[in-house]
ZAZA-448968 format. One line per 8 residues: number of its first residue (from 0); for each residue x, y, z negated of N, C-alpha, C. Coordinates in nm, 2 decimals. Example, Ala and Ser with C-alpha at 12.3 -4.5 7.8 and 13.67 -1.06 7.14 Angstrom:
BEGIN
0	1.32:-0.57:-0.78:1.23:-0.45:-0.78:1.32:-0.33:-0.78 ~ 1.28:-0.22:-0.71:1.37:-0.11:-0.71:1.29:0.00:-0.79 .
//
This chain:
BEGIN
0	3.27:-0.63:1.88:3.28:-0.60:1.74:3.22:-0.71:1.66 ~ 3.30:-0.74:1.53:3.23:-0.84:1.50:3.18:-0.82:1.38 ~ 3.11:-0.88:1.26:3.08:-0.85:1.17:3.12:-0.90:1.05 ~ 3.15:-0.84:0.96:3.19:-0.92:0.83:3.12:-0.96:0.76 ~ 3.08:-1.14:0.69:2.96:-1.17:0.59:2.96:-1.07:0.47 ~ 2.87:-1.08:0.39:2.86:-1.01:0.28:2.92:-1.08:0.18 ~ 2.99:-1.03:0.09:3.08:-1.08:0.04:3.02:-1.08:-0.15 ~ 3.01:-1.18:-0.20:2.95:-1.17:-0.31:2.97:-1.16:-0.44 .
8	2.93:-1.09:-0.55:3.06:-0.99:-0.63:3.01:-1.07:-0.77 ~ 2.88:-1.19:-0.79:2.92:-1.23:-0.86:2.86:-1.19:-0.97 ~ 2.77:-1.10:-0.95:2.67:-0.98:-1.03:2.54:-1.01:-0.91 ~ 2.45:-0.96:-1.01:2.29:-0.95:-0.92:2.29:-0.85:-0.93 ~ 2.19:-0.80:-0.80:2.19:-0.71:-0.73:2.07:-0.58:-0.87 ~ 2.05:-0.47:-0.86:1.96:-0.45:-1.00:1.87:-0.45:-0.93 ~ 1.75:-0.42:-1.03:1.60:-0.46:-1.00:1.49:-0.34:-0.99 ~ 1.46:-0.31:-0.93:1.38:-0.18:-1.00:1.26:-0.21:-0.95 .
16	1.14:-0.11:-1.00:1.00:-0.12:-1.04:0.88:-0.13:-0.90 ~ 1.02:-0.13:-0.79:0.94:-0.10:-0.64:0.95:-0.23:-0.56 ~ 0.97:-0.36:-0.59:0.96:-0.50:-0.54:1.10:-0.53:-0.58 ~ 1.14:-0.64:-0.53:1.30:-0.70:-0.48:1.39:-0.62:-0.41 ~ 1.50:-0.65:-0.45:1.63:-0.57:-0.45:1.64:-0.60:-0.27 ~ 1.70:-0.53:-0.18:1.74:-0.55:-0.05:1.87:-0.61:-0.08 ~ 1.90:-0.74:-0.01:2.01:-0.81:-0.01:2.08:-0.82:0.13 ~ 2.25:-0.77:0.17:2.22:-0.79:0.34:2.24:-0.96:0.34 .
24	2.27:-1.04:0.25:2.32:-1.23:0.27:2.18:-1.30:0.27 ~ 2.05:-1.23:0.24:1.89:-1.27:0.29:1.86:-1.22:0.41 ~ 1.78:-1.36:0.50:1.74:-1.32:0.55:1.60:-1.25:0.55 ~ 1.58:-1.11:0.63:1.46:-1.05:0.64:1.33:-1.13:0.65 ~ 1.32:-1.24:0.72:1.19:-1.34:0.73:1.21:-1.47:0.61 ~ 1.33:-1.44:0.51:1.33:-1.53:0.41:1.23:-1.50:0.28 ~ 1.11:-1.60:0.26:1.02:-1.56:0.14:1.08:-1.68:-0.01 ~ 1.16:-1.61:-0.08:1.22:-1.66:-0.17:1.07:-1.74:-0.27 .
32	0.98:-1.69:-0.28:0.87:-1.71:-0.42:0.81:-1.83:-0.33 ~ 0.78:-1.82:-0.18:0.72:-1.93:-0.11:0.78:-2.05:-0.11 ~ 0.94:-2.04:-0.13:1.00:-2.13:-0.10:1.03:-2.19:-0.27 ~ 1.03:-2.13:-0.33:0.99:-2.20:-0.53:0.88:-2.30:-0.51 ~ 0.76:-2.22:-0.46:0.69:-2.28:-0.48:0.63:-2.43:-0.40 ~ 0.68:-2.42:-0.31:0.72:-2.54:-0.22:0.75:-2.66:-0.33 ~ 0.91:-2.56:-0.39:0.96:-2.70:-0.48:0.92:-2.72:-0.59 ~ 0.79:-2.65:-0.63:0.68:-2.71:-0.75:0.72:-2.59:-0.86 .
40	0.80:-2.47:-0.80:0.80:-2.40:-0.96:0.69:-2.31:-0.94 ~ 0.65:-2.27:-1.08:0.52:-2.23:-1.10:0.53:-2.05:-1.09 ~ 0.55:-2.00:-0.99:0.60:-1.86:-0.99:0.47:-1.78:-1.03 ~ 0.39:-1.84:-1.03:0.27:-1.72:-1.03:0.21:-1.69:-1.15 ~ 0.28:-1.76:-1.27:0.26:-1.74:-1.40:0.35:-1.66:-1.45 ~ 0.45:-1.62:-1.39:0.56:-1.55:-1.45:0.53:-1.40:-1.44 ~ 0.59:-1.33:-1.49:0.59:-1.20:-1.52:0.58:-1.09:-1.34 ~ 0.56:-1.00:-1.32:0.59:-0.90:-1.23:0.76:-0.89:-1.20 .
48	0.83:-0.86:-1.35:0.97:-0.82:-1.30:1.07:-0.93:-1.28 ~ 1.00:-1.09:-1.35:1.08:-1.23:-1.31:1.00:-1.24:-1.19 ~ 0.89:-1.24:-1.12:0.87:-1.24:-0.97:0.98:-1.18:-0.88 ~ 1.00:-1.01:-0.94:1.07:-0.98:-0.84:1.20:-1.04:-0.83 ~ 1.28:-1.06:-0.98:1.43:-1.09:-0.92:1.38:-1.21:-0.88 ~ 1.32:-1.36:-0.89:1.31:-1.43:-0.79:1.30:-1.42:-0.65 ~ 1.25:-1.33:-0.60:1.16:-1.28:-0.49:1.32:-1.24:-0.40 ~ 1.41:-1.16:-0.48:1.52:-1.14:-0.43:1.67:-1.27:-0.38 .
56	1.63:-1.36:-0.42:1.69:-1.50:-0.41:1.75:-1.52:-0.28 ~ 1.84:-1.57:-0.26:1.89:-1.58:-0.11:1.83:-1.78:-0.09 ~ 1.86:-1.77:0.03:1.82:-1.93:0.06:1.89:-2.03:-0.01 ~ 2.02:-2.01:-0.02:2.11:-2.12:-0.06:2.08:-2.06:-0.26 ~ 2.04:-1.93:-0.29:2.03:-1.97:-0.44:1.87:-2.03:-0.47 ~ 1.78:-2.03:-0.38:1.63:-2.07:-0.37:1.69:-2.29:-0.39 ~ 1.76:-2.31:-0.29:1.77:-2.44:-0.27:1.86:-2.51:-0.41 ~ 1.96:-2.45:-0.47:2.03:-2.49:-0.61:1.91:-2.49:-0.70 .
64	1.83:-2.41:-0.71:1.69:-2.42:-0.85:1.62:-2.51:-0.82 ~ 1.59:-2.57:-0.66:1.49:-2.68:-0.65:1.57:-2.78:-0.69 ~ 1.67:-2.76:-0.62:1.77:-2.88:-0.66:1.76:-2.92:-0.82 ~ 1.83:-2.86:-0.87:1.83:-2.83:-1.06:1.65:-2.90:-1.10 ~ 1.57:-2.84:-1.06:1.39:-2.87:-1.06:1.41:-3.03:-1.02 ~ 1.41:-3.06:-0.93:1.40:-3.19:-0.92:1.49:-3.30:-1.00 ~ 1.61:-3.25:-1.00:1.64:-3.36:-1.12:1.62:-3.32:-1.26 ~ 1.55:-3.23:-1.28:1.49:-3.24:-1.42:1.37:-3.32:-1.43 .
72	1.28:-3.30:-1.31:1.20:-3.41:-1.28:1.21:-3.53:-1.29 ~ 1.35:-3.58:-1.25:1.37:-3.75:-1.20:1.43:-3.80:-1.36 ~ 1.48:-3.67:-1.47:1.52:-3.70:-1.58:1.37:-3.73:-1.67 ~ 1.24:-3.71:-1.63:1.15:-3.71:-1.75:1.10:-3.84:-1.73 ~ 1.01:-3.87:-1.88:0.98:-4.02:-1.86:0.84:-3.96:-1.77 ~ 0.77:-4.11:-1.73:0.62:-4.09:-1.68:0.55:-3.98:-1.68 ~ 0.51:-4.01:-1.82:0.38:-3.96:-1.91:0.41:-3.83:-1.95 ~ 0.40:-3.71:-1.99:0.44:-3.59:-2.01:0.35:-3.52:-2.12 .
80	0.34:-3.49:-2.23:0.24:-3.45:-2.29:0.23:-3.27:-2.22 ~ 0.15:-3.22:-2.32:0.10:-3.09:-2.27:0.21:-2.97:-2.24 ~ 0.36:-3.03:-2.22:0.43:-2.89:-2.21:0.43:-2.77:-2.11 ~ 0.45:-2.69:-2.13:0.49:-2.59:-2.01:0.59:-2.59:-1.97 ~ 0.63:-2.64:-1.85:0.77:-2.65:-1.77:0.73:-2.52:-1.67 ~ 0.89:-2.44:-1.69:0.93:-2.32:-1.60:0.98:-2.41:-1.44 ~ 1.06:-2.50:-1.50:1.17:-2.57:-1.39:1.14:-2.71:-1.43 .
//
């Protein structure tokens, strides 16, 4: 028997007040917020309910935001004054 991937509708999954949404296209030993913060985004300043839908991220949408992050990075000059960067 074989299995069918999960098919994606294109819509996020909803969010509610008890962690991250269960996704079956994540994997179960995938840590979405670990893997932000790898690529320098500052997850731990953000809110509880932008945690969670982060937290719900599949791998391939974790790797498009570093991606996106990093060349926002390679677009800034040197020197940076005092801003707050999300990404």
């Amino acid at each position: 028997m074989t299995s069918t991937p999960a098919r994606d509708t294109g819509t996020a999954p909803s969010v509610g007040t008890s962690g991250p949404p269960v996704r079956e296209d994540v994997p179960a030993e995938f840590d979405a917020l670990a893997a932000l913060r790898r690529a320098g985004l500052p997850v731990d300043i953000l809110s509880d309910a932008q945690r969670d839908v982060l937290a719900g991220l599949s791998p391939s949408e974790t790797d498009v935001i570093g991606s996106v992050k990093r060349r926002l990075d390679a677009a800034e000059p040197e020197v940076v004054g005092h801003d707050l960067k999300v990404l």
